[in-house]
N, C-alpha and C positions, 0 to 999 in steps of 0.2 A: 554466493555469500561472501561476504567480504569480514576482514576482521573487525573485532572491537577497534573504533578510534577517538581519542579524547573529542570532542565537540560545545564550545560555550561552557567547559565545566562539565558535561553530560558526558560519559562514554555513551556512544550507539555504535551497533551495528544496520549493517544494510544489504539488503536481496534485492537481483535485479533477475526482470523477468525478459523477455525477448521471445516472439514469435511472430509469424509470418504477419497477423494482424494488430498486436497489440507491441506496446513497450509496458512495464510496470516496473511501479519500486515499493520497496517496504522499509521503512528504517525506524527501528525501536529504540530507543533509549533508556539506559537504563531505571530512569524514574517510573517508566509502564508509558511512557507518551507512544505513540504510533503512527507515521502517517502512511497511509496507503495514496500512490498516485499512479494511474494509468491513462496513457493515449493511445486509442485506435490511430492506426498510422493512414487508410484511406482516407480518413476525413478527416482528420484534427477533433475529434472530440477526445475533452479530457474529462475523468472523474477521478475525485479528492476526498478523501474520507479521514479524519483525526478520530484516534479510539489516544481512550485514559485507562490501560489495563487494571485489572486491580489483582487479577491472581495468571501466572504462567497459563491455566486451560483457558484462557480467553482468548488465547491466539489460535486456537486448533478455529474460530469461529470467524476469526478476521483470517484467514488463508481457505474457509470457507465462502466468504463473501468475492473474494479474490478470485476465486476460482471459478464462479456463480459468473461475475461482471465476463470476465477474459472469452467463457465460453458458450454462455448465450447471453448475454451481454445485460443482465441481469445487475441496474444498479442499486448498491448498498443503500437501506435507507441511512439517512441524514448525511447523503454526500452532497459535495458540490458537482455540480457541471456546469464545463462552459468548451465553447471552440477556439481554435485556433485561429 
């Protein structure tokens, strides 16, 4: 976890994830914007997902989906994917 830092006028913060088979980032803003981005590191596939919070418990569901992708590799609906 990294601290708040000014951004286009936006404070965010951002979490980075790291494990044997994936990388992940999380970076919220403080408006509720959210991007979630991960790559599997054996094969370059990456998925993207934009959330528009609208209240703080909506994150316990996006670190749900996070956690879904990383470990059985379960993607979020309305994300993107593509390869490296």
């Amino acid at each position: 976890m990294k601290p708040i830092d000014p951004n286009h006028g936006k404070a965010l913060t951002l979490a980075e994830f790291d494990s044997d088979s994936w990388l992940a980032s999380v970076i919220l803003w403080e408006t509720g914007e959210l991007d979630l981005d991960a790559g599997r590191k054996v094969d370059g596939w990456l998925v993207a997902k934009h959330f528009d919070l609208k209240t703080p418990d909506e994150l316990d569901g996006v670190l749900d989906e996070l956690l879904s992708l990383l470990r059985d590799g379960a993607v979020p609906s309305q994300a993107f994917t593509s390869w490296i």
